[in-house]
N, C-alpha and C positions, 0 to 999 in steps of 0.2 A: 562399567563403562565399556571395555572392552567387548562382552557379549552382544552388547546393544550396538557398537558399533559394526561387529559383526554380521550380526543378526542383518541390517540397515544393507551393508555391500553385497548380503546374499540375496536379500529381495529385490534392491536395485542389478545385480547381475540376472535374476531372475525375470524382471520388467526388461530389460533389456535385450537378453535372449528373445523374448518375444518380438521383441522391435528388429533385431539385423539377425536373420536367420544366417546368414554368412559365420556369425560368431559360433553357431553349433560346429563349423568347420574347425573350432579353434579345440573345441573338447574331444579329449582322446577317445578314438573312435571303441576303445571298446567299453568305454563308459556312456555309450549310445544307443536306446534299447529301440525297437518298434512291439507298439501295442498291436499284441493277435485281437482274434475276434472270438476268439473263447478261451476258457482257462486252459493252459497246461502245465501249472504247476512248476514255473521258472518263477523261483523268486529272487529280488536281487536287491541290494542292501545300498547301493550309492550310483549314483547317474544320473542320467537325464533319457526318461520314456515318453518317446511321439506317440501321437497316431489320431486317428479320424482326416476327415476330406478340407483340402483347405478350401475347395470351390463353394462347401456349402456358407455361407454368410448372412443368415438372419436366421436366431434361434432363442428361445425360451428355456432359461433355467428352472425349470418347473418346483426342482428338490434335490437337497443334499442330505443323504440319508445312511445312517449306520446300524448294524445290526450284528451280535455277537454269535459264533458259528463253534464248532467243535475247532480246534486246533487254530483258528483264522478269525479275523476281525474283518466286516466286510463292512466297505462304504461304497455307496452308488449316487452318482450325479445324474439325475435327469434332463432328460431334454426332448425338446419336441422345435419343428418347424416354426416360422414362423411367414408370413407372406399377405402381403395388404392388409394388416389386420386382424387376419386368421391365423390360426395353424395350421399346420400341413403338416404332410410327413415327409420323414427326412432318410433317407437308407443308412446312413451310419452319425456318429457326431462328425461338429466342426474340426477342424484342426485344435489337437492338444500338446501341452505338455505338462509333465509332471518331472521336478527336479526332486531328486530324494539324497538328502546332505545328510549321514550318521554324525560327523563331527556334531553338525548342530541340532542336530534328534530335529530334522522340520520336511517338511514337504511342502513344495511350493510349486498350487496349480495355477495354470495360464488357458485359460479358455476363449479360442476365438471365432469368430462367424457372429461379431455385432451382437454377443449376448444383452437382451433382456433377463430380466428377474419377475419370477413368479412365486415366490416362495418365503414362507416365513421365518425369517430371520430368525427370532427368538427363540420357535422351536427347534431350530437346528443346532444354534449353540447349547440348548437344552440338552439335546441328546446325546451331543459331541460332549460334552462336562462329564457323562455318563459313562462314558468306554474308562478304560484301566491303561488305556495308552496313551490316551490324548491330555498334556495338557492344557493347550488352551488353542481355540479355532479362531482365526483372524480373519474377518470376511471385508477387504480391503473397500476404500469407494472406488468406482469404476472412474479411471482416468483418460484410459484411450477409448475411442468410440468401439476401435473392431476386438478388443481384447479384456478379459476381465480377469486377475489375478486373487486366490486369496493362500492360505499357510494355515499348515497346519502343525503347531508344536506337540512335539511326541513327547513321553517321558523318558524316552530311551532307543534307539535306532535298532529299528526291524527288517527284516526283510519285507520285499514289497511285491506283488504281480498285480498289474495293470491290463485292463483288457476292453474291450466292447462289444455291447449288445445290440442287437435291434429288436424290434417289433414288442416294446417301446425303445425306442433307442436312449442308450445309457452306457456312461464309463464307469465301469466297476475295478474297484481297487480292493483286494485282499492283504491285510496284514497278517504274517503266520505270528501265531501265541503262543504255538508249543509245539511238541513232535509230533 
């Protein structure tokens, strides 16, 4: 009971961080990362990592994808524009965060700019089953219009580097596996 209750105050702290950005005032500033735009190999094991544009605000979750690397577990969230109906392209993502809790082995992302879903479900938690660190992927139902939140339980608190791409625009998260 206690996990579960846990677990519950860290996703509602987590939904709520997104709601009163004021509240990031309240976490100790040097447990407050910003997302570069390429690797450089900072990895950091507990906080809270921003980053992307908060002004962009309509976008397409196209795919949540992982892929096992030498040394690093890597997952990449896609994204593309979105505008009247179409795509477009976007220079970097929406406004993000990523909260990384080692107490409770979870990473809990917040994705905002009015995401859409383009992607399938089943093969993501397909994949996600697949890694050696993950135990189980939470892909929450979308409650706020301009923000989509989901978790992902780890089997053990890693270190973490958070970053972004463009051209396709994409937040990529590395987990290290070993030395």
């Amino acid at each position: 009971m206690t996990r579960k209750i846990s677990t519950l105050v860290f996703v509602i702290s987590a939904i709520a961080l997104s709601q009163m950005p004021q509240v990031i005032a309240a976490l100790k500033p040097e447990k407050v990362y910003l997302a570069e735009n390429r690797p450089k190999k900072v990895f950091i094991d507990d906080g809270l990592i921003t980053g992307g544009d908060r002004n962009i605000d309509a976008v397409i979750l196209k795919d949540i994808r992982r892929a096992p690397n030498q040394g690093f577990e890597r997952w990449v969230i896609d994204l593309e524009g979105f505008q009247n109906g179409e795509t477009v392209a976007i220079p970097r993502p929406p406004y993000y965060q990523v909260a990384v809790n080692p107490e409770e082995k979870r990473m809990v992302f917040t994705i905002f700019g009015n995401p859409k879903f383009n992607f399938n479900s089943k093969k993501v938690l397909a994949s996600f089953r697949k890694s050696p660190l993950v135990s189980s992927l939470e892909l929450f139902p979308k409650l706020e219009e301009q923000s989509w939140t989901f978790s992902v339980n780890l089997k053990k608190g890693v270190p973490v580097e958070v970053f972004e791409l463009s051209n396709p625009v994409r937040i990529i998260v590395d987990l290290k596996t070993g030395k």
